[in-house]
C-alpha positions in Angstrom: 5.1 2.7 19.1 6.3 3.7 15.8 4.9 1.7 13.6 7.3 -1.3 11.8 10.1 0.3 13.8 12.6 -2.7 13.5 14.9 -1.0 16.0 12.6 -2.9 18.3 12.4 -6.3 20.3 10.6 -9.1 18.4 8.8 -9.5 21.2 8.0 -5.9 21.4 6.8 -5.5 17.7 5.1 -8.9 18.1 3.0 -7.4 20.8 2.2 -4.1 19.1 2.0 -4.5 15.4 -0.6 -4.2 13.2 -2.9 -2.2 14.8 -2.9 1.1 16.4 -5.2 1.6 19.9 -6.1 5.1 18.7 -7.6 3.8 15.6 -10.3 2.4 17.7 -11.0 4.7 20.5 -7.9 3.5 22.6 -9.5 -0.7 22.4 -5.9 -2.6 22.8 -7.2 -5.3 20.3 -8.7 -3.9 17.0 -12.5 -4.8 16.1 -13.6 -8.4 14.8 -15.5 -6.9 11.2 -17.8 -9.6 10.7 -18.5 -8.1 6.6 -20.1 -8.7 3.5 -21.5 -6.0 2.5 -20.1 -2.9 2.9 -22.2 0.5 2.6 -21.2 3.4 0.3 -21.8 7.4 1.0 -23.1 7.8 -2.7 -23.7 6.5 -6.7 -20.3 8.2 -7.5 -18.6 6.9 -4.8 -19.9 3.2 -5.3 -19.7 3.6 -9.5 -15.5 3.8 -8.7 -15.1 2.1 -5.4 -13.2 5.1 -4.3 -13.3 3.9 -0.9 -10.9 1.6 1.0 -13.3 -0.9 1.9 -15.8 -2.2 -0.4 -16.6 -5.7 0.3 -15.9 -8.5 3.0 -13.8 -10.5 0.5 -11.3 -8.1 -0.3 -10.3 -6.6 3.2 -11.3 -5.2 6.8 -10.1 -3.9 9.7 -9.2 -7.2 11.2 -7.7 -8.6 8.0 -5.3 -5.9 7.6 -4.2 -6.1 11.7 -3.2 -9.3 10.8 -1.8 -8.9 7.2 0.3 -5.8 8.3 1.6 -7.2 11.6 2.9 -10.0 9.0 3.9 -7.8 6.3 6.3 -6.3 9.5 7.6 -9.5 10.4 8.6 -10.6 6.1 9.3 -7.6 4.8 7.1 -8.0 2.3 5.0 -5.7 0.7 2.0 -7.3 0.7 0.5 -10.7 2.8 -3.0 -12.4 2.0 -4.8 -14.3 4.4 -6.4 -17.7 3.4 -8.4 -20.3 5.0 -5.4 -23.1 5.9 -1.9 -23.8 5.5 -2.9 -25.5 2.6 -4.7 -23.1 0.9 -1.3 -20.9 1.6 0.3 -23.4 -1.1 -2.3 -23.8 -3.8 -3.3 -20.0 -4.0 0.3 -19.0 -5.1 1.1 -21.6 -7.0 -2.6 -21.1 -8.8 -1.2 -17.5 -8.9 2.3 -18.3 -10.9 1.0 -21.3 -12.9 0.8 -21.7 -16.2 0.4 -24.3 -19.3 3.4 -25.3 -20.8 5.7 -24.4 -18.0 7.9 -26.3 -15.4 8.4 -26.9 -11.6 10.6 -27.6 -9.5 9.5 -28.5 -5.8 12.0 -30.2 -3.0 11.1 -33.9 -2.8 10.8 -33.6 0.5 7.9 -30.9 0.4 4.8 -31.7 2.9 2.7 -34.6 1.3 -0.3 -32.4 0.4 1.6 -29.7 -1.8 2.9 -32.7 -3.7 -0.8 -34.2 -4.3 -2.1 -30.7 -5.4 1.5 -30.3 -7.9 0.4 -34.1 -9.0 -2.7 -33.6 -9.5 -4.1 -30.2 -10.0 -1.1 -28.7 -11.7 -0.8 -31.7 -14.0 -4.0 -31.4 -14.9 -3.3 -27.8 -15.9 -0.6 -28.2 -18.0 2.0 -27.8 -15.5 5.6 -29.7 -15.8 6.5 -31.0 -12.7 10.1 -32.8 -11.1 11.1 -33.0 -7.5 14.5 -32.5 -6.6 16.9 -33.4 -3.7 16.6 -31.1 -0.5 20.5 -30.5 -0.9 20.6 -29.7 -4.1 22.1 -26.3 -3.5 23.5 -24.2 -6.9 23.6 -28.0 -8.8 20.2 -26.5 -9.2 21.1 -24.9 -12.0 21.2 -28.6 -14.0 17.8 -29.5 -13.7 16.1 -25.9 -14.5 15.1 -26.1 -18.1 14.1 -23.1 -20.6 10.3 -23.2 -19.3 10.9 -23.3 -15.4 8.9 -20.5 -14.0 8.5 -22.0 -10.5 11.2 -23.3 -7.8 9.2 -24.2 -4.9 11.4 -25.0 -1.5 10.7 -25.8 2.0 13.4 -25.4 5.0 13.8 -27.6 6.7 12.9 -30.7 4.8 8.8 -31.9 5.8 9.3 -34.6 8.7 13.2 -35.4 8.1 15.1 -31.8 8.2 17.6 -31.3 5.6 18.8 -28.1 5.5 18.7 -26.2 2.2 20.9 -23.5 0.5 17.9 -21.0 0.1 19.9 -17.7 -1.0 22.2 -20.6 -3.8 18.8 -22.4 -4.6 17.1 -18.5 -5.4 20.3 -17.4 -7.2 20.0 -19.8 -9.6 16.3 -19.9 -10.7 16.8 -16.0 -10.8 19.3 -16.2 -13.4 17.1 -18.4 -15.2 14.1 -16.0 -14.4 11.6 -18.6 -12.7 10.4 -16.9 -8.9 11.2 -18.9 -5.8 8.5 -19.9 -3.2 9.0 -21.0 0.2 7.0 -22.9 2.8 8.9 -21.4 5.7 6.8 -23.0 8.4 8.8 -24.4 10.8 11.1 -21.6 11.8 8.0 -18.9 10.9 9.8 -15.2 9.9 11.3 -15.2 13.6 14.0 -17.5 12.7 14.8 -17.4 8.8 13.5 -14.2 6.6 12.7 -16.3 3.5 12.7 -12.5 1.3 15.8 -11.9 2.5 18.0 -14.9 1.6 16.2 -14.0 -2.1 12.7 -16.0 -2.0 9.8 -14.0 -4.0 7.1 -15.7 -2.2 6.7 -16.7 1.6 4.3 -19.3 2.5 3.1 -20.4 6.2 0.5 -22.1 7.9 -0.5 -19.8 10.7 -2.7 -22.7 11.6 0.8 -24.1 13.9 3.0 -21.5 15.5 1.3 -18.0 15.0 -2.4 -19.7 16.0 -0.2 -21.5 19.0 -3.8 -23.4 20.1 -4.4 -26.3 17.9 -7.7 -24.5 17.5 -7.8 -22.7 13.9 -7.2 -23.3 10.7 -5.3 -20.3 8.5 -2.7 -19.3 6.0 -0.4 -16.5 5.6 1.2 -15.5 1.9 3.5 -13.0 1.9 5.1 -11.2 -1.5 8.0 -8.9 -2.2 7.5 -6.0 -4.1 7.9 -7.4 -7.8 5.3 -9.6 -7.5 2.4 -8.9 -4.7 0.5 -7.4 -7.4 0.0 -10.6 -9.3 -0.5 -12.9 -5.6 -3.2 -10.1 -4.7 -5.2 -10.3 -8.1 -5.4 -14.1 -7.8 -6.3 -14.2 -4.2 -9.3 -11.6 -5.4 -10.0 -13.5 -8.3 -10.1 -17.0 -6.3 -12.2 -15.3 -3.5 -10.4 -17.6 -0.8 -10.5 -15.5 2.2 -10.3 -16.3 5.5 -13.1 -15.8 8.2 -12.4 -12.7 10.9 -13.2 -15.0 13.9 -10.2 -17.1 12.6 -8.2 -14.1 11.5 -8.7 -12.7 14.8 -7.6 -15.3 16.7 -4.2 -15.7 14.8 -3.9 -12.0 15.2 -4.2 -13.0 19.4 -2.0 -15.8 18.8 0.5 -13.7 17.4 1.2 -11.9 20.6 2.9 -14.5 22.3 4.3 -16.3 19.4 8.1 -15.4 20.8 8.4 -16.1 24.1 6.2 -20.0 22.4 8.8 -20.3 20.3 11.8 -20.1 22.6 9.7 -22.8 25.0 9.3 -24.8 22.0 13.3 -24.5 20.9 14.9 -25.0 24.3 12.3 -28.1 25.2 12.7 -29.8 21.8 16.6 -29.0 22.0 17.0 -30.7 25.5 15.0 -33.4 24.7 16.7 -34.5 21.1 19.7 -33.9 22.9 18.9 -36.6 25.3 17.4 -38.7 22.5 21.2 -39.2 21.4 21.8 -40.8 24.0 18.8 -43.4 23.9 19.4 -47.2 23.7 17.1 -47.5 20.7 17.1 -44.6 19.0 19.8 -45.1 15.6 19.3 -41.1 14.7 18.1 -37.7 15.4 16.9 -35.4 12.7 17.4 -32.5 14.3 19.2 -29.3 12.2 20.2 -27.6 15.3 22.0 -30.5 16.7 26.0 -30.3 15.7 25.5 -34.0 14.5 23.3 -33.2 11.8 25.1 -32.9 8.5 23.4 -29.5 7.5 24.2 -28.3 11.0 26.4 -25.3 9.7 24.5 -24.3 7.0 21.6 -24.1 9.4 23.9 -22.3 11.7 24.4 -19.9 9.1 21.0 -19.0 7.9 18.7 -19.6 11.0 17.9 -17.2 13.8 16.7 -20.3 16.1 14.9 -23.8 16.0 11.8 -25.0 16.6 9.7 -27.6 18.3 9.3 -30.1 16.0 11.9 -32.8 14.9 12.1 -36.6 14.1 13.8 -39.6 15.8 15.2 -42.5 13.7 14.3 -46.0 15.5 17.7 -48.5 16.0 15.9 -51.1 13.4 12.2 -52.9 13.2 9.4 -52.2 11.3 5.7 -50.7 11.6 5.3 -53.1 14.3 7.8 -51.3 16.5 7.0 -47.8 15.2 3.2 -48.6 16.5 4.5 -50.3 19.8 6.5 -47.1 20.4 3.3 -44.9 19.6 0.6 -46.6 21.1 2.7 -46.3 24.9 2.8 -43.0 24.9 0.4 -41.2 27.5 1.1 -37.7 27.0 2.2 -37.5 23.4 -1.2 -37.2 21.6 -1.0 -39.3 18.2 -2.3 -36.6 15.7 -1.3 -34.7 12.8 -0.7 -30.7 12.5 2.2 -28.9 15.4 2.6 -25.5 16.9 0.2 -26.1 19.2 0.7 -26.0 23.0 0.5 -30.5 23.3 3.1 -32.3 22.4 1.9 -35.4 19.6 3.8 -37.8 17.6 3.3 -39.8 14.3 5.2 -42.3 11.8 6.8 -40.7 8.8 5.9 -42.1 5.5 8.6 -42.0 2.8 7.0 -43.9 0.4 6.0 -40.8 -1.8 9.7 -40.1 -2.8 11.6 -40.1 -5.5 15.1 -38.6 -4.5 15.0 -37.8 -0.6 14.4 -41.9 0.6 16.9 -42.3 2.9 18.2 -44.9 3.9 17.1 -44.8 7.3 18.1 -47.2 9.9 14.5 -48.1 11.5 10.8 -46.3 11.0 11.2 -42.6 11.9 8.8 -40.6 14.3 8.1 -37.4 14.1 8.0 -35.3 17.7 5.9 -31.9 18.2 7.7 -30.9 21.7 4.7 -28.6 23.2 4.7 -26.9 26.4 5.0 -29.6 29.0 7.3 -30.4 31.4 10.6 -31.7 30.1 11.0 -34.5 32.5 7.4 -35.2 31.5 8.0 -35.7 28.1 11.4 -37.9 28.3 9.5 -40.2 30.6 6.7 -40.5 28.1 9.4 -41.2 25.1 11.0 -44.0 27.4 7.8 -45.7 27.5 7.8 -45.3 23.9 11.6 -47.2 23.4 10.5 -49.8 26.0 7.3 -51.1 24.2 9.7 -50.9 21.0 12.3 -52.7 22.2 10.0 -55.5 23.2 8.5 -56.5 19.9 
């Protein structure tokens, strides 16, 4: 195959990028480097490290499979591989920080990034506000002379507002602060975060490119202007990811596609139905033509995923833990992407802008690979014992 020929299938580059077979001795799957140390021919050669690798921390064969067959998918020019989604939010944003300067991060971000922006980046020196996921160009009001950093996430973490990426990176361009975005959920198969104008691409790799519920990793992808400065801190940091774990999301990676659209039909069907439910006040679903950011969704996205959250016709905890504790197939644990399906309550109480109201507790659903009749029967256990309290 040529290589990051985007005349392709996804599903055909997803299969064969990153690594070429010839490379090592016609093996489909390249080598897992398990590296520290790496050997040089001679003095001069290791006095100027004039060799491509020279130690485990800053690249190997297995690293770069995985980095490049990401690189294809963002068009980026550069990707670094870190230990956890996580760690694919703090290393950037570590990066880009500095004292004296201001953030701005969608108050509906995933609970951790918040903790590290309330914490860490406080403690740094950082200035930080959260502002509402549908913002759009009004942007522009709350950036202030020392924003550096706009830091989105599409869609919202756990209730899925939609937001105007390419209006959102206009406007902290003009004001010449760099836009990050944890593009998790739809992963670079279903929205191109470098192309709607985003500097910085964050996912963790841990949900749909692992696809197992069985590793922990994170992907960080850069455009041209600044890789260079993502790559030294990465270095600097020295917060690499393990090749067992790189190796697996490399596997993983393979079948990511034909996941996905199992995930996105399944999830679809069954929020579909969820309309429908006696009990159920809402869906938060962007691809549904009830959601209010439907259309701008429309517009931007190349597909849905399977994850998505039900609003509950009234009640409390009480109901939200009658609803959970019937389920049988559902597992009740964090993390998605994975081939179960799981559910758990959505806490809101971190917010400042994004609150709501929302009729009832919401639940959020991880649609996996089972059996769609399976999976409505399990939810209608889940209404009943609500319903009952």
């Amino acid at each position: 195959m040529a290589k990051n020929d985007k005349t392709l299938g996804i599903n055909t580059r997803l299969a064969h990028s990153g690594n070429d077979p010839r490379d090592y001795h016609g093996f489909v799957n390249p080598p897992v480097v398990h590296a520290s140390t790496v050997l040089f021919p001679n003095a001069a050669t290791l006095a100027g490290r004039a060799q491509k690798y020279t130690y485990g921390t800053r690249g190997t064969p297995t690293t770069d499979a995985l980095a490049s067959a990401i690189d294809d998918l963002e068009g980026s020019a550069g990707t670094i591989l870190v230990p956890s989604g996580l760690a694919a939010v703090t290393v950037p944003l570590l990066a880009f920080a500095e004292t004296g300067r201001h953030i701005l991060i969608v108050d509906s971000v995933y609970h951790p990034t918040r903790h590290f922006a309330d914490t860490m980046l406080k403690r740094l020196g950082m200035e930080v506000d959260y502002y509402d996921p549908r913002i759009g160009a009004r942007i522009t009001a709350l950036i202030k002379p020392n924003t550096s950093i706009v830091f989105t996430e599409s869609p919202a973490s756990n209730t899925f507002e939609i937001q105007d990426i390419s209006a959102i990176a206009n406007a902290a361009h003009s004001a010449g602060a760099l836009v990050m975005m944890d593009n998790t959920w739809a992963t670079p198969l279903y929205f191109k975060p470098l192309d709607h104008g985003v500097d910085i691409s964050i996912h963790a790799a841990t949900k749909y490119p692992g696809g197992h519920s069985d590793v922990l990793l994170g992907t960080v992808s850069a455009n041209e202007a600044h890789w260079q400065r993502l790559h030294d801190a990465f270095i600097t940091l020295g917060c690499c990811a393990g090749p067992d774990d790189v190796y697996q999301v490399l596997r993983g990676l393979r079948t990511m596609g034909v996941r996905l659209e199992h995930h996105q039909r399944s999830a679809l069907a069954i929020a579909q139905w969820l309309e429908r439910q006696s009990g159920v006040a809402r869906v938060l679903h962007p691809a549904l033509p009830s959601h209010p950011d439907h259309a701008l969704w429309k517009r931007d996205f190349g597909g849905s995923s399977g994850i998505f959250s039900v609003v509950l016709a009234g009640g409390g905890q009480s109901h939200a833990h009658a609803f959970l504790d019937a389920l049988e197939i559902f597992g009740l644990g964090y993390s998605w992407g994975g081939y179960e399906s799981l559910a758990v309550p959505v806490f809101l109480g971190d917010r400042v802008v994004a609150k709501g109201p929302y009729e009832g507790p919401v639940i959020r659903l991880q649609i996996g690979l089972e059996d769609i009749e399976d999976l409505k029967a399990d939810i209608l256990r889940g209404l009943k014992a609500a319903a009952a309290i």
